[in-house]
N, C-alpha and C positions, 0 to 999 in steps of 0.2 A: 841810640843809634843815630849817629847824628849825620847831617845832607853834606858835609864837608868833603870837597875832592882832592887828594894827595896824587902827586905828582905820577904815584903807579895806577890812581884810579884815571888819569889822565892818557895815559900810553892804554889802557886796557879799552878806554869808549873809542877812541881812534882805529884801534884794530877793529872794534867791531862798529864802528860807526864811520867809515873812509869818508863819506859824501859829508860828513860835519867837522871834518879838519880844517879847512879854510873858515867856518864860523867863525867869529870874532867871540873871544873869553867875554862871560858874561856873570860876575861876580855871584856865588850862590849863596844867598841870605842866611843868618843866621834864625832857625826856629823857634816861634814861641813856645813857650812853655808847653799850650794845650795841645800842640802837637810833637811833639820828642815821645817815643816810644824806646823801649829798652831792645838792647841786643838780644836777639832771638838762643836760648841756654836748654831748652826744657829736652828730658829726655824723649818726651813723644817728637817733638821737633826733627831731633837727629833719626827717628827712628823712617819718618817719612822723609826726610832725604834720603837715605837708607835705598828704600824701595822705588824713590824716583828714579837714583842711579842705576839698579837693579833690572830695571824696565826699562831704560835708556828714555823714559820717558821726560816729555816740556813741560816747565809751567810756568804760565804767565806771573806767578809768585815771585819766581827769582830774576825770568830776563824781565820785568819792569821795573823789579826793585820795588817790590809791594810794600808800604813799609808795616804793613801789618800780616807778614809772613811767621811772624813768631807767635804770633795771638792765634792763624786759623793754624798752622802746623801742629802746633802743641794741642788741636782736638780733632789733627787730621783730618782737613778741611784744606784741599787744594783746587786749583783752577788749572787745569791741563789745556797746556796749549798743542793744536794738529796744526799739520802743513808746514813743520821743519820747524826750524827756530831764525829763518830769517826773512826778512820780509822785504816786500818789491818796492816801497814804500819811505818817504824820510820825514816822516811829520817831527817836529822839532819838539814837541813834548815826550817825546816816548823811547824810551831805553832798550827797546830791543834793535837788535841789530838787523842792518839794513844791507842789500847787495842780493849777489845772483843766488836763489835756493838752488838746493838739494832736489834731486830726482824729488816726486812722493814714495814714501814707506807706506808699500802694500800690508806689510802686518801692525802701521801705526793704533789702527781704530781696535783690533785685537788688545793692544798693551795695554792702552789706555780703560778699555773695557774692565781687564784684570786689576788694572791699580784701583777702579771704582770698588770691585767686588773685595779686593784686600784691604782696600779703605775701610766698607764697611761702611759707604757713604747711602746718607736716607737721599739726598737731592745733590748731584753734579753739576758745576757749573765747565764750557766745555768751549776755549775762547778758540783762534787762531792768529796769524802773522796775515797781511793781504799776500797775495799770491794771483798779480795782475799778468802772469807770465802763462796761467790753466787756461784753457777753454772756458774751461764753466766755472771760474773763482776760487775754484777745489771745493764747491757743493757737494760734490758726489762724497769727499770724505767724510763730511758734516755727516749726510745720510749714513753712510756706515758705519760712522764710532757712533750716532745714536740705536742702530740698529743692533751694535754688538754691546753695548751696554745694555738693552733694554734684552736682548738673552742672555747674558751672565749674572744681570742686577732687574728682574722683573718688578721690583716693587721701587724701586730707585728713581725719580721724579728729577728730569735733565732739564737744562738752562741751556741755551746756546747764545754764545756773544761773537757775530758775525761779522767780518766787512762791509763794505758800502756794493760789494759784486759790479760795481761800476761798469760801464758796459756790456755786460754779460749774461745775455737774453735768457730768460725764464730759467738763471740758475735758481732761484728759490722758490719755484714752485717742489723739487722734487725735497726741498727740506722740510718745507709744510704741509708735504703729504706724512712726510716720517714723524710729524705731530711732538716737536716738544714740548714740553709743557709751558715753557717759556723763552718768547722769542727776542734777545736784547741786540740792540744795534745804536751805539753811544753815538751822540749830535756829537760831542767832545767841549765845542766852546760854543760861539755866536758870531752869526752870519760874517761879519766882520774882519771876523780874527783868523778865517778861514784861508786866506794866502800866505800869511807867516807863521800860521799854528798847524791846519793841515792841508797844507799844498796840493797834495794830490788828489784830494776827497773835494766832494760839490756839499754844498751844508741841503738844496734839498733833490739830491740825488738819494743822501739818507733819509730823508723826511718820507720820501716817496716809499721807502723801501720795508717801512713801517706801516706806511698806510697800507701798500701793499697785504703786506701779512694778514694783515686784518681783512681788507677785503677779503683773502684765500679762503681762511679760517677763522670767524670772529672768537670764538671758543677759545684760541692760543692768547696767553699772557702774553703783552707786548711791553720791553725796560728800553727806557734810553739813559743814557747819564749825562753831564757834561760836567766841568771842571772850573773852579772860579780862582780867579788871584793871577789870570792873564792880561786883566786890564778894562775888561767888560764891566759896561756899569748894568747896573738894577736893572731900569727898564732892559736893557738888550735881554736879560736875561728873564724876565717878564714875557716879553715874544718870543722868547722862544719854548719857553711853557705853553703859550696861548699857540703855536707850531704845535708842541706835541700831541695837547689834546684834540686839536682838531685831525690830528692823524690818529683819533682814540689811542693813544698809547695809557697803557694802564700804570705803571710804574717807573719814577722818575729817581733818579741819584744824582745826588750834587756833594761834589768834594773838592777838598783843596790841591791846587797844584801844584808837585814838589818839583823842583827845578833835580834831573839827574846829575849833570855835571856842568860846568862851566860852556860847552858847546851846544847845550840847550836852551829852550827858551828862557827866562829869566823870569822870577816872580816878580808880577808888578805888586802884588799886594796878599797878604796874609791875611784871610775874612775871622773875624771874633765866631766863638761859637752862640754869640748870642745872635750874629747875622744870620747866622745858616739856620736858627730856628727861625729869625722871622722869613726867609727864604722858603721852610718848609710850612709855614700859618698857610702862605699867598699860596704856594703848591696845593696842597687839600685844598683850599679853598674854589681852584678851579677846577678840582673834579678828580683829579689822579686818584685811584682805589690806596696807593699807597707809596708814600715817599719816604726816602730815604735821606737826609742832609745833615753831615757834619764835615769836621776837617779831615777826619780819617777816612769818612767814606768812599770804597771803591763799588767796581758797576758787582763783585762778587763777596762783598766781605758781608759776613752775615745772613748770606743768599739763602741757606736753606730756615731759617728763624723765619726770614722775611715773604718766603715762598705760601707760609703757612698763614702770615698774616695778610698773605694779596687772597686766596682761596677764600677765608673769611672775610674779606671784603665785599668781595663779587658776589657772596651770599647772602649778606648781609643787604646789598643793595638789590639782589633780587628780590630780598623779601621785603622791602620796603616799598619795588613797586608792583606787588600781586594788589 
């Protein structure tokens, strides 16, 4: 499946990306080897499209262009995204479409609950679009798809991947009362790259939002990720580890960045997977209970494997200091 954009992938990001049409074309590389993935074929694949459709439900699988949709689909393994599918938002990395949402869908947290349960998912990972236009961030949805998953799916172990709620006074206390299991909220890149990667987000507006959590609840697993191959060198990316752990964040994701189309940002560099292991040495080395770093890596691919190896960490390190 390869990153190349055709003249009809071109008219379709415009439609759904209006504010990126005066971007200037920005050539999209061709991928190395150790990242090209095959076209997503598998019967389990089409069968959860199937039931996506079915439930009119989002997921951030498709409007990001995950390019490892065909790896979790085929073991039915999706990332539902609430709060519409567009977002208030134009960060130049990200493929979902940008401009004015949709009312909220009062029976969304409902659907989504039932595609968990028809899933037949052990651990849900549960993102959204930003939604700077709510009162309160659209928190309160958060609370109720975790609330109605955890009465259709009581044994079912949720992930939440949140906005920055920027402005938006103690909207995340009422989601750390609802207690997921684990709270993710992606840095995305480094301090830097913050005005032309995401414009509208503060890099420690997030930072804050994290520690935050932890203060609320230390008990809650706290993920960040961010994204290399926008031009960040080492060190920046070094502070900003030594950032997460001092906001105690427990689990870190580092992955490559695919350029969506030509009106996005452009990859400055493609990291060897030999970088991203030594990316991950320095990561455990400063404390992270568990990190996640390759080219494919996203903030949910693998999420429920890895959920199990953050639980026995924290165990592991509790019993180390009895």
């Amino acid at each position: 499946m390869e990153n190349d954009t055709s003249t009809t992938d071109k008219k379709k990001s415009e439609h759904r990306h209006p504010e990126k049409r005066n971007r200037p074309d920005t050539p999209v590389l061709r991928k190395p080897e150790w990242i090209r993935v095959k076209a997503p074929t598998s019967p389990e694949y089409h069968e959860t499209t199937k039931l996506m459709r079915n439930l009119n439900l989002t997921t951030v699988c498709e409007e990001a262009a995950c390019p490892n949709i065909g790896e979790c689909w085929k073991q039915k393994h999706a990332t539902f995204m609430i709060l519409g599918a567009t977002c208030t938002r134009a960060c130049s990395f990200c493929n979902v479409a940008t401009g004015i949402p949709d009312k909220l869908d009062p029976f969304e947290a409902a659907r989504v609950a039932i595609g968990v349960q028809k899933l037949g998912l052990k651990h849900v990972v549960v993102t959204s679009v930003d939604r700077d236009d709510l009162e309160d961030g659209g928190a309160q949805q958060f609370v109720k798809t975790i609330n109605e998953i955890r009465r259709l799916s009581p044994g079912t172990t949720i992930e939440i991947l949140t906005p920055d709620f920027k402005d938006k006074q103690n909207a995340i206390e009422p989601i750390v009362t609802a207690r997921p299991d684990v709270f993710n909220h992606n840095l995305e890149t480094v301090p830097r790259l913050y005005p032309t990667i995401r414009p509208g987000s503060r890099y420690f507006t997030s930072l804050e939002l994290l520690n935050r959590v932890k203060r609320l609840d230390p008990t809650i697993f706290t993920k960040s990720g961010i994204m290399v191959g926008l031009g960040e060198s080492k060190t920046e990316i070094m502070q900003v580890m030594d950032d997460l752990r001092a906001a105690d964040v427990d689990f870190l994701t580092i992955g490559q960045y695919l350029q969506p189309t030509t009106k996005h940002a452009a990859v400055e560099k493609f990291v060897t997977p030999e970088e991203f292991k030594s990316l991950e040495t320095i990561a455990r080395a400063k404390g992270f209970l568990m990190v996640s770093a390759s080219p494919l890596t996203r903030s949910s691919y693998h999420a429920d494997a890895d959920f199990e190896k953050l639980k026995a960490a924290r165990e592991a390190k509790l019993a180390q200091g009895k």
